[in-house]
C-alpha positions as a Markdown table, in Angstrom:
| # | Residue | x | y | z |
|---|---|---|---|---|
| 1 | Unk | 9.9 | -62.3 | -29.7 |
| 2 | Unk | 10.3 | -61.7 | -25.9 |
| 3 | Unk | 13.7 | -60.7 | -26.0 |
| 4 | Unk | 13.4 | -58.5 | -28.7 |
| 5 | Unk | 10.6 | -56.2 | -27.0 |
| 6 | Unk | 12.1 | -56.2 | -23.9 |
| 7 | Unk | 15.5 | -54.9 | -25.3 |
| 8 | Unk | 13.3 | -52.3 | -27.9 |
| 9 | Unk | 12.0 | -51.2 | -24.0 |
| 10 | Unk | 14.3 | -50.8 | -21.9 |
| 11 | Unk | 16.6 | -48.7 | -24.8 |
| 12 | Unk | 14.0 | -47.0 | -26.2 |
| 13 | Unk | 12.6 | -45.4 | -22.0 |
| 14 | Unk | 9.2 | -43.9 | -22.9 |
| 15 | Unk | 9.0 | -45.2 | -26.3 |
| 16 | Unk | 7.4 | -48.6 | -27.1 |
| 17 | Unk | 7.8 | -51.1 | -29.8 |
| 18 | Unk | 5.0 | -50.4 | -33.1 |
| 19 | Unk | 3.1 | -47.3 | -31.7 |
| 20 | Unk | 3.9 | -44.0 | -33.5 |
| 21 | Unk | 3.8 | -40.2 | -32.3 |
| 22 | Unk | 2.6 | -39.0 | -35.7 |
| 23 | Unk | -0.5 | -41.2 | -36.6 |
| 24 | Unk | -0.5 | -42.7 | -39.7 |
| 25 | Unk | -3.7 | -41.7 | -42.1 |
| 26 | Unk | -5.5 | -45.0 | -42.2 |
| 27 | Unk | -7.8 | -44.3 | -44.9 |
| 28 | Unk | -8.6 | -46.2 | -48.2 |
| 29 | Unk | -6.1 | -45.0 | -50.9 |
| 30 | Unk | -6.0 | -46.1 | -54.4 |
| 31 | Unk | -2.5 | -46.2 | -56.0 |
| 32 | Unk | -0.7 | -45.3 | -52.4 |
| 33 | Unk | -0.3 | -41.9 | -51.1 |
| 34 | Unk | 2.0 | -40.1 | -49.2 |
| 35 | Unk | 2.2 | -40.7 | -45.8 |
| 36 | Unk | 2.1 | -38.1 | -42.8 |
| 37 | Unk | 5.8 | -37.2 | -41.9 |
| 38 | Unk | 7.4 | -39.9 | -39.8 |
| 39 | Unk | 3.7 | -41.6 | -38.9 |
| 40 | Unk | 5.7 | -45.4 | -39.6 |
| 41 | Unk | 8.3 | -44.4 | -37.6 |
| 42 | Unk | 10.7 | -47.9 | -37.6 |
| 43 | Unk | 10.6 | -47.4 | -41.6 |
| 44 | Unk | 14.2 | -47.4 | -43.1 |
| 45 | Unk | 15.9 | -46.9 | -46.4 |
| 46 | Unk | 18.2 | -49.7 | -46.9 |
| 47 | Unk | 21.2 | -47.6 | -49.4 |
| 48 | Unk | 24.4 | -48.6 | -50.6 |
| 49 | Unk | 27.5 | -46.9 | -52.1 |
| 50 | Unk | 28.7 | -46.9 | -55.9 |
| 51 | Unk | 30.9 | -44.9 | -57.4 |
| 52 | Unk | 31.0 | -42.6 | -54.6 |
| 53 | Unk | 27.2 | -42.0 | -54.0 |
| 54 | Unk | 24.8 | -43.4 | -52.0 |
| 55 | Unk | 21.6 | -44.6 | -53.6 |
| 56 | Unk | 18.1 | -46.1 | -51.7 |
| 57 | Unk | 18.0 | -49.5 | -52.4 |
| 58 | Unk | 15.5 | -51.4 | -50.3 |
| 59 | Unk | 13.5 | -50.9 | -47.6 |
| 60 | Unk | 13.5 | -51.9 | -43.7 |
| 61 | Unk | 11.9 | -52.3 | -40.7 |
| 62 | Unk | 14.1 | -51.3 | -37.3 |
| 63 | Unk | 13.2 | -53.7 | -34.9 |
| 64 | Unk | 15.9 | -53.1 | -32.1 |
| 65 | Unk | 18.0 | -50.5 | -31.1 |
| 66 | Unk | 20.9 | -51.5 | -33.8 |
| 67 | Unk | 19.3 | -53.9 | -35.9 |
| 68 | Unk | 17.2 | -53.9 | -39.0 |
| 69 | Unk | 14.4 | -56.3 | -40.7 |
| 70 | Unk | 15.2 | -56.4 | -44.9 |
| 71 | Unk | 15.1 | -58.7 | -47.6 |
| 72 | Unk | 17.8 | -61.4 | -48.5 |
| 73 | Unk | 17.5 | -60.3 | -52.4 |
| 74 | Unk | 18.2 | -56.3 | -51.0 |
| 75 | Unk | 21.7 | -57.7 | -50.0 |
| 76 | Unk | 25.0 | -58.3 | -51.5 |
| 77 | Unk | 28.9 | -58.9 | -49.3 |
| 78 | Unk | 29.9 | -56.9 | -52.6 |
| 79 | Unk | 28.6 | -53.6 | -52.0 |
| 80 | Unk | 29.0 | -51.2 | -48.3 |
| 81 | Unk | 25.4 | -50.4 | -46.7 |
| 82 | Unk | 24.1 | -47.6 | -44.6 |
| 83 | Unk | 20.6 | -47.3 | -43.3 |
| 84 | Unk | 19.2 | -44.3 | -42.8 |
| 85 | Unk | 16.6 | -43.8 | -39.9 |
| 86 | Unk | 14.1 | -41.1 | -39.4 |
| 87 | Unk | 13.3 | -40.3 | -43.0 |
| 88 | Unk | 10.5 | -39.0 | -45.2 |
| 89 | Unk | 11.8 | -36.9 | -47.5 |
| 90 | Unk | 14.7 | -37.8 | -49.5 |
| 91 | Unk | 15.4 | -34.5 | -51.1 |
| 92 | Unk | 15.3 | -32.5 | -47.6 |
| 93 | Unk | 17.6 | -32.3 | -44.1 |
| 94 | Unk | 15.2 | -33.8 | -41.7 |
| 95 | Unk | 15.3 | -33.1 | -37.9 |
| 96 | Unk | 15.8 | -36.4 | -36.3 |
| 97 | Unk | 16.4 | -38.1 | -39.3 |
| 98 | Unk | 20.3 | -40.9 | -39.0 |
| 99 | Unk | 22.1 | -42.3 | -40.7 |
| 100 | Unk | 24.0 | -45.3 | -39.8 |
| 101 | Unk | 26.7 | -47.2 | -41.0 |
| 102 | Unk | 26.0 | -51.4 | -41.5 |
| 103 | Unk | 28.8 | -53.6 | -40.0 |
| 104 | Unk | 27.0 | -57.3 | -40.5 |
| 105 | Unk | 25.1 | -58.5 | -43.3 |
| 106 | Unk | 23.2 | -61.8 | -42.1 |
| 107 | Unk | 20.8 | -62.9 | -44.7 |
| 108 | Unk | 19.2 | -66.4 | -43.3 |
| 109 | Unk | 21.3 | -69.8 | -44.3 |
| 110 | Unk | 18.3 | -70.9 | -46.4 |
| 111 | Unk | 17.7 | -68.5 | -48.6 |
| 112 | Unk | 19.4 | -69.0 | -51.8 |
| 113 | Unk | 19.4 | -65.8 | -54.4 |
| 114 | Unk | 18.8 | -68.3 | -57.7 |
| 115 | Unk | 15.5 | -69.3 | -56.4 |
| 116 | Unk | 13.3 | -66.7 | -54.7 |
| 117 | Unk | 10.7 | -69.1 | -55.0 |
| 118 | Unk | 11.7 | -71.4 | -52.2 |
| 119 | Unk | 11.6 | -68.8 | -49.9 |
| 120 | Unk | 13.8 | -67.5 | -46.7 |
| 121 | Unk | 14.0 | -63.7 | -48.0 |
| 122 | Unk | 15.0 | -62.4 | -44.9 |
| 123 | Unk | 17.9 | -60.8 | -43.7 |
| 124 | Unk | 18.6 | -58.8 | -40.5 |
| 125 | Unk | 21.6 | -55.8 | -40.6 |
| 126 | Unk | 23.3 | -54.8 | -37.6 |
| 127 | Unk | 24.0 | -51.1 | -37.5 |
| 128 | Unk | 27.8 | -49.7 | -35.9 |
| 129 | Unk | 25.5 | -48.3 | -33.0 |
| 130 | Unk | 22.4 | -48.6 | -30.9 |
| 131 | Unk | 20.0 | -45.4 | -32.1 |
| 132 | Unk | 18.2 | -43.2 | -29.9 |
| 133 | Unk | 14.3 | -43.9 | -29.7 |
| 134 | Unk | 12.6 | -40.3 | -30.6 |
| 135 | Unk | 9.5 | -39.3 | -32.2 |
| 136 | Unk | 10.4 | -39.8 | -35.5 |
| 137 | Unk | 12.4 | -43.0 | -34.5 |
| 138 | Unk | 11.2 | -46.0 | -33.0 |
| 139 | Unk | 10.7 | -50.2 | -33.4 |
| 140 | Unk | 8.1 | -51.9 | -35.0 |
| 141 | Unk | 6.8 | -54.9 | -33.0 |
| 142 | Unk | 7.3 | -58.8 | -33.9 |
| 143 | Unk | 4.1 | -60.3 | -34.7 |
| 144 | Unk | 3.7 | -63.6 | -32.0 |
| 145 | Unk | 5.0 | -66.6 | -33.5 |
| 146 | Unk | 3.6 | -68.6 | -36.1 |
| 147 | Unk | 0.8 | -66.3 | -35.7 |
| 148 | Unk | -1.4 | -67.0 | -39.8 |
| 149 | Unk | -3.3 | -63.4 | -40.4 |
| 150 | Unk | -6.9 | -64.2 | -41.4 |
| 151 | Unk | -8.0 | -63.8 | -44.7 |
| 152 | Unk | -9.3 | -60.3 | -45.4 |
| 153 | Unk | -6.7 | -58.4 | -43.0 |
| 154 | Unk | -6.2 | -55.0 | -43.5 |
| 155 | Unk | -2.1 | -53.7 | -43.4 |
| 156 | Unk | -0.3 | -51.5 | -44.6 |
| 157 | Unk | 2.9 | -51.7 | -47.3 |
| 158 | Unk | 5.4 | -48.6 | -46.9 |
| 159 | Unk | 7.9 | -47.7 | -49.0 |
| 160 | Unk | 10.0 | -45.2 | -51.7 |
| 161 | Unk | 9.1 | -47.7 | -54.1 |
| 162 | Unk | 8.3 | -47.2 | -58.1 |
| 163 | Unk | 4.7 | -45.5 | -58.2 |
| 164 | Unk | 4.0 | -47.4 | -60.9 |
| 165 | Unk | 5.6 | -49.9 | -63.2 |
| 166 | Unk | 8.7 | -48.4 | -64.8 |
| 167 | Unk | 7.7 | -45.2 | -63.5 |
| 168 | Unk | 9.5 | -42.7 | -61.0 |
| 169 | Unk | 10.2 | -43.0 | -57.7 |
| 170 | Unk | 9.2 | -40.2 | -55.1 |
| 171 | Unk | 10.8 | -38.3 | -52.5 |
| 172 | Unk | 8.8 | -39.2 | -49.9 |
| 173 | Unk | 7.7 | -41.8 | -47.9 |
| 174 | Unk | 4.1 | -43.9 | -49.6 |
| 175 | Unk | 2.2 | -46.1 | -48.2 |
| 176 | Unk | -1.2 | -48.3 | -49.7 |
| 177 | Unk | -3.1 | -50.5 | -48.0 |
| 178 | Unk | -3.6 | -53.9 | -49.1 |
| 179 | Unk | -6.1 | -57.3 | -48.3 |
| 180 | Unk | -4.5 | -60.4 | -46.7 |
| 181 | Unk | -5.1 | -63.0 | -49.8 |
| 182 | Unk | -5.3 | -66.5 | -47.6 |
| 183 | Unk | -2.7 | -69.4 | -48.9 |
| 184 | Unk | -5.4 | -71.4 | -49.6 |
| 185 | Unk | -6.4 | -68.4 | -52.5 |
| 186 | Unk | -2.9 | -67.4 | -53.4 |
| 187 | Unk | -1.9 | -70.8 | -54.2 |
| 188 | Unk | -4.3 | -71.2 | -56.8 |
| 189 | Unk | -3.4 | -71.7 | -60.6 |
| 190 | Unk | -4.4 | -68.6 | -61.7 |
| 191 | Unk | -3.3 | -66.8 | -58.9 |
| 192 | Unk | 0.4 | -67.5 | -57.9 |
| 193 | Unk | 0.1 | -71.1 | -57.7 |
| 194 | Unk | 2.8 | -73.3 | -56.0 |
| 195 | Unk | 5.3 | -70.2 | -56.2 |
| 196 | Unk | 3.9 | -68.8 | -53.1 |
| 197 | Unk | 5.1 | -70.9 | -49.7 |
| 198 | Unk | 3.5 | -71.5 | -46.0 |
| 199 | Unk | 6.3 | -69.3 | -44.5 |
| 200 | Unk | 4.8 | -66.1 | -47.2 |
| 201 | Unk | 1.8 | -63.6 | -47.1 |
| 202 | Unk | 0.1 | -62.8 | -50.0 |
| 203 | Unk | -1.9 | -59.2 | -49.5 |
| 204 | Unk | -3.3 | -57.4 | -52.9 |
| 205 | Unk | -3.8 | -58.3 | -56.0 |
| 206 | Unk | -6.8 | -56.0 | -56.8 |
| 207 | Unk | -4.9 | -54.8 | -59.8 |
| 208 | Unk | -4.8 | -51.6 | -58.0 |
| 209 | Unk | -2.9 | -51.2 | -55.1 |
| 210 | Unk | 0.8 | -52.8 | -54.3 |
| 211 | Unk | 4.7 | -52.7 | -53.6 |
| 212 | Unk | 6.8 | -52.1 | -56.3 |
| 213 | Unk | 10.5 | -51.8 | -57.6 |
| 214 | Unk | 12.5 | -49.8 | -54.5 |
| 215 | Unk | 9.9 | -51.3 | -51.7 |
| 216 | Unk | 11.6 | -54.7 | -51.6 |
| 217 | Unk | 12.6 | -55.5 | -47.9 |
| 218 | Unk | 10.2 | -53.2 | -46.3 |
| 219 | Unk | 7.6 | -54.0 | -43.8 |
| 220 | Unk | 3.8 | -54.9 | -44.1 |
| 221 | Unk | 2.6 | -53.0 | -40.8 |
| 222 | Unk | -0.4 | -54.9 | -39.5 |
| 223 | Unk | -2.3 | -53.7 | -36.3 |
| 224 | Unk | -2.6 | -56.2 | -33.2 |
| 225 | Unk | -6.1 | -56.2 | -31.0 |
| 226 | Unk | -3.7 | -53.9 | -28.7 |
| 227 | Unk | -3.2 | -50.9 | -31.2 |
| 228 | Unk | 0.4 | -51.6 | -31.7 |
| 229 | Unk | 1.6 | -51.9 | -35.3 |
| 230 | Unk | 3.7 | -55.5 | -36.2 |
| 231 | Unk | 5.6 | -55.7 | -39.0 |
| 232 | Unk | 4.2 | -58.9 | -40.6 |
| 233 | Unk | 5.6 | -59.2 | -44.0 |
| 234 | Unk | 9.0 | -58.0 | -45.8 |
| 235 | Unk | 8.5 | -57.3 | -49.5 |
| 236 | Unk | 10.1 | -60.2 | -51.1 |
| 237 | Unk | 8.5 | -60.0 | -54.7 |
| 238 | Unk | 5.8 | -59.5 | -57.2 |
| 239 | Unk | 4.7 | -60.2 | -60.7 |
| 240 | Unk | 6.9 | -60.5 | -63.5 |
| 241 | Unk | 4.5 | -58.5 | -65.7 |
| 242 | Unk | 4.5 | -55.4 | -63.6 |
| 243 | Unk | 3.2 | -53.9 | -61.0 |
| 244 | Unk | -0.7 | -53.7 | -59.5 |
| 245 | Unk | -1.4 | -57.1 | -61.8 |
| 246 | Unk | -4.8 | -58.7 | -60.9 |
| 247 | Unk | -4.0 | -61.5 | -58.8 |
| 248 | Unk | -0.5 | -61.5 | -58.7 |
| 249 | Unk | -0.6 | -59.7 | -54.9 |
| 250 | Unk | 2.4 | -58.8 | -53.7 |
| 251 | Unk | 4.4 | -61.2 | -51.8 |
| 252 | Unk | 6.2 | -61.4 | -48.7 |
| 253 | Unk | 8.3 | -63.1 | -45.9 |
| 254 | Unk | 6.4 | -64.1 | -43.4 |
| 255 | Unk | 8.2 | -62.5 | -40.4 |
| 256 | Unk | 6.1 | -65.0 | -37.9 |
| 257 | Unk | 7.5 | -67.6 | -38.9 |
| 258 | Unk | 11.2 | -66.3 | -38.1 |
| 259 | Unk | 10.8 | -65.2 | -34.7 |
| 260 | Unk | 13.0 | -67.6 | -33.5 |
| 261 | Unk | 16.1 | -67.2 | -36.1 |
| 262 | Unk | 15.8 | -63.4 | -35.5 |
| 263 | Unk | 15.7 | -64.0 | -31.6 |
| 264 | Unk | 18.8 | -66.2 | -32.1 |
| 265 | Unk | 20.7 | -64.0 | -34.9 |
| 266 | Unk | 20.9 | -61.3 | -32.5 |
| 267 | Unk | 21.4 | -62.7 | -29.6 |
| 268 | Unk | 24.6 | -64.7 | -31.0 |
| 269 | Unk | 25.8 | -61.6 | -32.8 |
């Protein structure tokens, strides 16, 4: 993680890794709600090109000047990706909003697209130039190796996602907080069982609150002891039977337990 913050600081000058200008509104939402303008401010929209458009595909996390957290499932070598940076509403020209082109795709030599189960969904895109830290623009920290959040944990899932199962997707930027389900929990029978690995987080399963169709590869913001938001999680799956399902939480890639193939990632590429 070192290497990471210290490059986020010395490119971004004033500007910090996982503290945003625009505070987020950190209170209790049922369903998600939308989120103050540009108050998760290393959020990204992971699009690619078809047929001459550009649609939103995934979510992101920026984590360095040109580089991006996302899910392995978000990415294919047969489609062209952009990210676009500084976002909240997709229907409107922002000020300080980017949009960058992708030049490497490198999803993480274990994962393995057939089997989502076994884990690995991570994948880090590097962007044809270093961005500009601003206030609507900045990194999200690295959570501190191997570091297991407690059971209980409140954090945040942010996305363009589905609202609901098979239902729309909005304009702008949602977010929903959800509960850190313990392995121990989430590997239960009735819960997800042996689906759900060491190297994931659970967080939800309320039947109320969670991430959804569009929010894949997107962080779980979690706040450290210092104030400083880490991105935990990327969205790497949920239920089968839909969205908000009691005891199905969302589940994601533990980033912790990565630090040291993203350290090495970037610095060999």
């Amino acid at each position: 993680m070192f290497p990471l913050i210290v490059l986020a600081l010395l490119a971004g000058g004033a500007y910090g890794c996982g503290v945003s200008t625009n505070q987020p509104a950190l209170s209790r939402v049922v369903n998600g709600a939308e989120v103050v303008p540009h108050s998760w401010p290393w959020q990204a929209s992971v699009q690619y090109t078809y047929n001459g458009y550009w649609y939103h595909t995934c979510g992101g996390t920026l984590i360095a000047p040109n580089w991006v957290l996302t899910a392995g499932h978000c990415i294919s070598s047969s489609y062209t990706y952009r990210v676009m940076l500084g976002k909240h509403n997709f229907r409107v020209l922002e000020d300080g909003q980017k949009t960058i082109s992708v030049t490497k795709l490198i999803n993480h030599s274990r994962w393995n697209q057939n089997n989502l189960g076994n884990g690995f969904d991570i994948s880090l895109l590097k962007l044809s130039e270093s961005v500009e830290y601003s206030d609507t623009i900045q990194p999200a920290c690295l959570p501190p190796a191997g570091l297991i959040l407690s059971h209980n944990t409140a954090c945040y899932v942010t996305g363009w996602g589905n609202l609901q199962t098979n239902g729309p997707s909005p304009d702008q930027l949602q977010q929903g907080l959800l509960l850190v389900v313990d392995h121990a929990t989430c590997s239960q029978s009735d819960w997800w069982g042996r689906t759900v690995k060491t190297n994931m987080i659970c967080a939800g399963g309320d039947g109320i609150i969670s991430s959804c169709y569009g929010d894949s590869g997107g962080p779980l913001n979690c706040r450290n002891s210092n104030g400083a938001w880490e991105v935990h999680g990327v969205v790497s799956f949920g239920s089968s039977l839909g969205c908000n399902y009691y005891k199905k939480p969302s589940v994601f890639t533990r980033v912790s337990d990565f630090n040291s193939w993203i350290s090495t990632t970037i610095a060999s590429n």
